[in-house]
C-alpha positions in Angstrom: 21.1 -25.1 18.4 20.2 -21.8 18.9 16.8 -20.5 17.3 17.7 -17.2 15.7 16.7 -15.8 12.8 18.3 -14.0 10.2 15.5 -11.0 10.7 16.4 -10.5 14.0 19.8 -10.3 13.3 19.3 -7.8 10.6 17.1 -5.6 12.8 19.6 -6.1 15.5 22.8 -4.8 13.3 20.2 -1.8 12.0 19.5 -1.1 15.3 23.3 -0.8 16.5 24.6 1.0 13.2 21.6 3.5 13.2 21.6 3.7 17.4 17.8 4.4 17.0 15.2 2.3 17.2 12.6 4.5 14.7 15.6 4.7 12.2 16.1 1.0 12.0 12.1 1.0 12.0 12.5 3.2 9.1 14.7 1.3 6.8 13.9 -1.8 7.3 10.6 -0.9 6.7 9.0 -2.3 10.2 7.1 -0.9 12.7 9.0 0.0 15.8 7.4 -2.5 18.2 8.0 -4.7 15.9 11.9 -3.8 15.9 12.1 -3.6 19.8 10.0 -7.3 19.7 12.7 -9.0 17.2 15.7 -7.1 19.7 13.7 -8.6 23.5 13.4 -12.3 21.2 16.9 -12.3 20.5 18.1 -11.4 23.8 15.8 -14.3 25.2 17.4 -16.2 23.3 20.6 -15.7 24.1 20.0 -15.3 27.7 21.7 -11.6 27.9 21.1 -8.1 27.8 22.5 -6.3 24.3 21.5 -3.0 24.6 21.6 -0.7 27.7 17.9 0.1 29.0 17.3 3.9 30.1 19.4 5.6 27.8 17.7 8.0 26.1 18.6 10.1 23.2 20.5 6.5 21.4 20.7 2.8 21.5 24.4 1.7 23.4 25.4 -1.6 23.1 26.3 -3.3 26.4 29.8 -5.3 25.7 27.9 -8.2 25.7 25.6 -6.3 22.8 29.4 -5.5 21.3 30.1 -9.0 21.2 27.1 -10.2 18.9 27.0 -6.9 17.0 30.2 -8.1 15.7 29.5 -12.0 14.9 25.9 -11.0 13.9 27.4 -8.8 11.2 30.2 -11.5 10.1 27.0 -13.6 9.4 25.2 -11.2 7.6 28.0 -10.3 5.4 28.6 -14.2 4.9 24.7 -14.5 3.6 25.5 -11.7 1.6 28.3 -13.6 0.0 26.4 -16.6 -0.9 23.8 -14.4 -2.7 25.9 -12.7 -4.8 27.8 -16.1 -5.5 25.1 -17.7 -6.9 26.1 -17.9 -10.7 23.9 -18.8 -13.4 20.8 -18.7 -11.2 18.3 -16.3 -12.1 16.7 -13.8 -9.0 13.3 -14.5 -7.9 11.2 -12.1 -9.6 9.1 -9.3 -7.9 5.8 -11.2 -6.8 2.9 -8.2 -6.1 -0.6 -8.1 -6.2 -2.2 -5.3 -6.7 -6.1 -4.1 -6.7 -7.8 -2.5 -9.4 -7.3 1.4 -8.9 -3.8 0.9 -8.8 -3.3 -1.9 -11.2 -4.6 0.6 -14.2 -4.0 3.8 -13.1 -0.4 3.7 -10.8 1.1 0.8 -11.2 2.3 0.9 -15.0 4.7 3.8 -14.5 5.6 2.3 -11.0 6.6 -1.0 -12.9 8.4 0.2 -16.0 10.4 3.4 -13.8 11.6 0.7 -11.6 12.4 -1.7 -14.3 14.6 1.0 -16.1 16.4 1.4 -12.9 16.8 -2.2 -12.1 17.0 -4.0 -15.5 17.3 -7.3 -14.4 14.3 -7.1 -12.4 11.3 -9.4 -13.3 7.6 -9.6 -12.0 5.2 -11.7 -11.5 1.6 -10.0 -10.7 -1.8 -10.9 -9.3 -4.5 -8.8 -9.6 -8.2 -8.4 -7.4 -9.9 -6.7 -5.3 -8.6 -5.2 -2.1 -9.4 -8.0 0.8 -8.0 -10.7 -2.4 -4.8 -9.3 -2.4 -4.5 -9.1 1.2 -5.7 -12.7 1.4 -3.0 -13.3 -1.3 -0.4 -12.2 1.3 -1.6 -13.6 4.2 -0.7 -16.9 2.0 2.3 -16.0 0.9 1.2 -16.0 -2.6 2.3 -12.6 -3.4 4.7 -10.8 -1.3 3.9 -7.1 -1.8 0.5 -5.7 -2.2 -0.7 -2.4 -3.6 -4.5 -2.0 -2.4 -6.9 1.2 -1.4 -8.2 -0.8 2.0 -6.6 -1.2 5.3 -7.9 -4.3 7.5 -6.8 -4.9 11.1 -4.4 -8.3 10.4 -1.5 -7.0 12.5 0.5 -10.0 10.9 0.9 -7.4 7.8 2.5 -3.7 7.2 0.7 -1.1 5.7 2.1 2.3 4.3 0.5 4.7 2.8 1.7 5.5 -0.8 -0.3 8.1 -1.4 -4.5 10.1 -0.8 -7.2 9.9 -3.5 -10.4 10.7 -3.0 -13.9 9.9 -3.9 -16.2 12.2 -6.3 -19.3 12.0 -7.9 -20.2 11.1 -11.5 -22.9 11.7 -13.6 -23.4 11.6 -17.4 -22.5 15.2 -19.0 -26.3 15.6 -20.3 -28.4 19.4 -20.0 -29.7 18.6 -17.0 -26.5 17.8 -15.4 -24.8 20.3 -15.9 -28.1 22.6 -15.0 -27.3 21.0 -11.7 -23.3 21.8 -11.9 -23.9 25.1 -12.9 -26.4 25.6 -9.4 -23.7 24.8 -7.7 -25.0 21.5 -6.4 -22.1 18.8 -4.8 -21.9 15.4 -4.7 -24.3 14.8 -1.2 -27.1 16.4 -3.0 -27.4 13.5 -5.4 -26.9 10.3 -3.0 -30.6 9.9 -4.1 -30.4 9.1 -7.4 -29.7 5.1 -9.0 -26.1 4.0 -8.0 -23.8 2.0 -10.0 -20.9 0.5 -7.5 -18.4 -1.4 -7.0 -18.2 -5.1 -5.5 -18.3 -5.0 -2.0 -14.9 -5.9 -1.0 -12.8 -2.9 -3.3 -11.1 -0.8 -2.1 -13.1 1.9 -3.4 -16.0 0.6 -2.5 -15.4 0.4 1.5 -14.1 4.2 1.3 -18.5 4.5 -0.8 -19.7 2.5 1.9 -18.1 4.6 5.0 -19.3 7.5 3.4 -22.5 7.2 2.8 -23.3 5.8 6.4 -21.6 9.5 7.6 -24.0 11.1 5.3 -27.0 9.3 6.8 -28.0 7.2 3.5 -28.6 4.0 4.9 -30.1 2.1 1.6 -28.4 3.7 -1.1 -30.3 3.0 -4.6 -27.9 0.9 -6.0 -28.6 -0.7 -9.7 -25.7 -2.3 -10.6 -22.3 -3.6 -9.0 -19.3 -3.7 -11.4 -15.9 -5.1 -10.8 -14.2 -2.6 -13.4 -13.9 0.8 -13.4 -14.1 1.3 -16.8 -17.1 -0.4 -17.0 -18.6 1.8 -14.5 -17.7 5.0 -16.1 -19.4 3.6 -20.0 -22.4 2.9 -18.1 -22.6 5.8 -16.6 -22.1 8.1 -19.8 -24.9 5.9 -20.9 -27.3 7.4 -18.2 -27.3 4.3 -16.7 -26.9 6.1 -12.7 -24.7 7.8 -10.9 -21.5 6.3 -9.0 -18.8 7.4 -6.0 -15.1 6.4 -7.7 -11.8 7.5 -7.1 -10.8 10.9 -8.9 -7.6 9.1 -10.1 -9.7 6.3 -11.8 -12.1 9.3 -13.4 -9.7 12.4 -14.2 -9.2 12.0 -18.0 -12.9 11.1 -18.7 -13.9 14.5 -16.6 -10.9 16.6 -18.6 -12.2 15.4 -21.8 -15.7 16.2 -21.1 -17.2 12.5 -21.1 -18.6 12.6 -17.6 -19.5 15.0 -15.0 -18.2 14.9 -11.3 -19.7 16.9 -8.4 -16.8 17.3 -5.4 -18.1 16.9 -2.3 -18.4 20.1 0.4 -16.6 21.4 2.4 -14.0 19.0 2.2 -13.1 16.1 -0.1 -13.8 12.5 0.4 -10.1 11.2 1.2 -9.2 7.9 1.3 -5.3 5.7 1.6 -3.7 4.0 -0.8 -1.0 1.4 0.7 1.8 -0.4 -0.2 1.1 -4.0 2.2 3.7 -6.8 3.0 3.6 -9.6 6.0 5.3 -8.1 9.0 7.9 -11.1 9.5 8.6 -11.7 5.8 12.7 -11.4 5.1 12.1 -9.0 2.6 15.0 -9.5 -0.2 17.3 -6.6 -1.0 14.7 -6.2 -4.5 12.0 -6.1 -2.6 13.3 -3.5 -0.4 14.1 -1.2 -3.5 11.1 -1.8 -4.8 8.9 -0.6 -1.8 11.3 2.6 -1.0 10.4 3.4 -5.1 6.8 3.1 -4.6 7.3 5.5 -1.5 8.9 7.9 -3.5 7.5 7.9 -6.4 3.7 7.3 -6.0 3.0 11.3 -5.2 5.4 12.1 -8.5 3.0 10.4 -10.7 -0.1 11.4 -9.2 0.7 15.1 -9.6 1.9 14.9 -13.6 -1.6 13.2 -14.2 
């Protein structure tokens, strides 16, 4: 028996319909190695060429590649037919994990737009840090991830959703805002005690990679917290001062409950990323749900 895969079928009949390697790439969510990879395995494995080398501007089919475009699509549309004949059997919900920053502050409105969309649609989440849900992944405990930190497993996918940025908070006492009102920014008060977060968010890698640009090499950190909300109390308190995402600290600043200081000249960017495993057969849901993030991340980041 032949070993073929239903994925490189389904990047094979992308490719063919979309005669572009970056489109198919594009809707099926894939890197386009990765889509020329699953193309060169399948014609290994059938010991024939599919699709004519050289040409340029768009993918042709050799007749050969004609030939299996056609049976290749026959068995997609079959596999098709067998999931939408499955009666009385419920669909495997959405499985996600998600870190903190977007688990209280994106993923609510990501969850209940899509659900009113798609109202069969169930979830199942797992929350932690960043590396956790990537691990989670990597084990095929959750299938999509939503996290603020980008490792180098090539095994997964990451796209970015959307760019927050890190700023500086302080309490909102006299002298504070004797210091706002100098003009000072957020580099000019790296010296003071730190509250952060555990070493493996998200947020805290984007701290960490700052603070090595901006030469403090022992920061005076007093406390590490796992929640942001935690964090921003304890700073209110006077407790120290502490580098969090904007997203996680915009209502607290609006209402006047904490200070932040930007940082100059520019901001301190960092990703957010919607994650999944690079040769997972991503279901139809799955597929919706990821192109909804993608669209819909920026929309809810600019009404907050």
């Amino acid at each position: 028996m032949l070993d073929i895969s239903i994925r490189q079928l389904e990047v094979f009949v992308a490719t063919a319909e979309y005669c572009s390697f970056t489109r198919a790439a594009e809707e099926l969510h894939l890197t386009q190695s990765t889509v020329s990879m699953h193309i060169r395995t399948l014609e290994e494995v059938l010991g024939t060429c599919l699709i004519e080398r050289g040409a340029r501007k768009k993918v042709i089919l050799t007749e050969e590649g004609k030939r299996v475009y056609s049976i290749a699509k026959d068995i997609l549309g079959r596999m098709d037919a067998l999931q939408e004949g499955r009666t009385g059997e419920r669909e495997e919900p959405l499985r996600i994990g998600t870190s903190t920053v977007p688990a209280q502050y994106l993923l609510p409105k990501l969850l209940s737009g899509f659900l009113k969309k798609h109202p069969s649609i169930r979830y199942i989440l797992r929350r932690g840090d960043s590396e956790q849900v990537l691990d989670c992944i990597g084990r095929g405990e959750v299938r999509i991830g939503l996290t603020g930190y980008k490792n180098g497993d090539r095994s997964l996918v990451f796209q970015e959703i959307a760019r927050d940025h890190l700023v500086l908070i302080t309490e909102n006492s006299k002298t504070f805002r004797a210091l706002q009102a100098e003009g000072k920014r957020g580099q000019d008060l790296l010296h003071l005690p730190m509250i952060a977060r555990e070493e493996s968010s998200g947020t805290q890698h984007a701290a960490d990679a700052f603070l090595r640009r901006a030469g403090v090499e022992t920061p005076q950190i007093v406390a590490r917290m796992d929640n942001p909300e935690s964090i921003k109390i304890s700073v209110a308190e006077g407790m120290g001062i502490s580098l969090i995402s904007d997203l996680a600290v915009s209502a607290e600043v609006r209402a006047g409950k904490l200070l932040a200081f930007p940082f100059a000249p520019e901001p301190e960017e960092r990703k957010l990323y919607i994650v999944w495993r690079k040769d997972d057969l991503l279901s139809s849901d799955e597929l919706k749900f990821i192109q909804y993030v993608r669209t819909q991340t920026s929309a809810i980041l600019l009404s907050e």
